[in-house]
Backbone bond lengths (Angstrom), bond angles and torsions (degrees), N, CA, C in turn:
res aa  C-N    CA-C-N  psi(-1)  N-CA   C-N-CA  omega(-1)  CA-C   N-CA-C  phi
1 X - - - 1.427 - - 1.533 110.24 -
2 X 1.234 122.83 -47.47 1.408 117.85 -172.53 1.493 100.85 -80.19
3 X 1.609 138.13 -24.68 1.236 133.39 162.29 0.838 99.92 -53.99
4 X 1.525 141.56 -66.03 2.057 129.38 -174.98 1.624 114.68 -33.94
5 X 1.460 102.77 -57.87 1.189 129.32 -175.16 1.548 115.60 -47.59
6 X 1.181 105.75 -38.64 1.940 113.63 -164.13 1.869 89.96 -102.89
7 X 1.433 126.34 -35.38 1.541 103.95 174.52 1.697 99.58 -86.33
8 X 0.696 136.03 -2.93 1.685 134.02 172.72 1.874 91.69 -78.73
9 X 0.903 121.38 -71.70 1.695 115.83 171.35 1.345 125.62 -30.61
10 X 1.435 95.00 -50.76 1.272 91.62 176.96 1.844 136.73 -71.87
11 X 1.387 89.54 -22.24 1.512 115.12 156.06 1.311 148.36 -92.77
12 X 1.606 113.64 -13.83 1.449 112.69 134.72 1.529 131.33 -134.53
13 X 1.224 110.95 127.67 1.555 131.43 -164.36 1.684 101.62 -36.97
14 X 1.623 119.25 -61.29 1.024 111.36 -169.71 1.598 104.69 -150.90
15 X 1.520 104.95 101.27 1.351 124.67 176.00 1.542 134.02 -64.96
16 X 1.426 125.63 140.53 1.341 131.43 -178.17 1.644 89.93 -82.51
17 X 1.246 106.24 159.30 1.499 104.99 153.37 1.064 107.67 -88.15
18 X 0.971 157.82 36.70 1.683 161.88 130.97 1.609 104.28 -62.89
19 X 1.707 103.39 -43.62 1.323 109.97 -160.62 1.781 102.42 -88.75
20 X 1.110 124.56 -15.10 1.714 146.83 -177.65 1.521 102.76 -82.58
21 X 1.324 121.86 -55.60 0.917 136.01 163.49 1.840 109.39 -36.15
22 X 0.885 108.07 -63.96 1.794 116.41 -156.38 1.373 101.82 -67.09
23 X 1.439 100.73 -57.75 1.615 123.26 166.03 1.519 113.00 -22.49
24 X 1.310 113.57 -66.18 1.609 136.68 -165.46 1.300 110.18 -90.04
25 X 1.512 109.85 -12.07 1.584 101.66 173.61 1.774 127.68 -54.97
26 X 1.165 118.41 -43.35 1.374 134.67 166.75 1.175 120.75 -35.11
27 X 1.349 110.31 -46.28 1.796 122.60 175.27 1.460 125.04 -83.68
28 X 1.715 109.59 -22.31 1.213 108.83 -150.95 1.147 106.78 -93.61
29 X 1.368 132.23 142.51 1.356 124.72 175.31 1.634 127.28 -92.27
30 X 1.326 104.24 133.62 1.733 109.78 -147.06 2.184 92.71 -67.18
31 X 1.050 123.17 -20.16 1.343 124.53 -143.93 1.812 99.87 -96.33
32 X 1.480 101.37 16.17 1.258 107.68 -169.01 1.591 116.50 -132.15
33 X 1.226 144.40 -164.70 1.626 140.96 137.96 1.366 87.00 -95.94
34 X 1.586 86.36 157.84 1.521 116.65 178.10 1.373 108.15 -146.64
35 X 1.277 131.72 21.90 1.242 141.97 -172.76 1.580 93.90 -74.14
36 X 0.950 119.10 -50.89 1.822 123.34 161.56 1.416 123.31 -20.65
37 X 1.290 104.91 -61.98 1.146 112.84 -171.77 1.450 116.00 -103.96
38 X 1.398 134.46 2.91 1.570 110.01 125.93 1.481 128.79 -90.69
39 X 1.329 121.51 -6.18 1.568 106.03 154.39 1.376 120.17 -46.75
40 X 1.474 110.23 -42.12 1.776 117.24 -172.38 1.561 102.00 -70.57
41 X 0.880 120.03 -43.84 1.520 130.26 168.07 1.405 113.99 -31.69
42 X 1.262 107.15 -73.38 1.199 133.09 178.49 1.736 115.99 -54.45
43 X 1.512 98.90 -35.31 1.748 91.81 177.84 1.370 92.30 -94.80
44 X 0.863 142.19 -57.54 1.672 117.71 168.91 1.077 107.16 -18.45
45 X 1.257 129.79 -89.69 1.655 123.38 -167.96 1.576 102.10 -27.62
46 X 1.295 137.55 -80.25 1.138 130.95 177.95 1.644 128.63 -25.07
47 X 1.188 108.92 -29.61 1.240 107.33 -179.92 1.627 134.10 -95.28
48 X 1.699 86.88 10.72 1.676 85.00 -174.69 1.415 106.34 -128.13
């Protein structure tokens, strides 16, 4: 997950969560929330 996460960063500058979402779909497991883990996503992007 954080490998998706860090080449998804590295490939777009500044993400929708639409676009975090799509990205992270592959990894994420449906049986859970994940609202978590594109906020973190998302403030990453912000921070670099």
């Amino acid at each position: 997950m954080l490998m998706t996460a860090l080449d998804f960063l590295n490939t777009v500058e500044r993400p929708t969560e639409e676009q975090i979402r799509a990205a992270m779909s592959a990894v994420i497991c449906r049986c859970t929330g994940y609202d978590g883990i594109v906020k973190a996503v998302a403030a990453a992007a912000k921070t670099e």
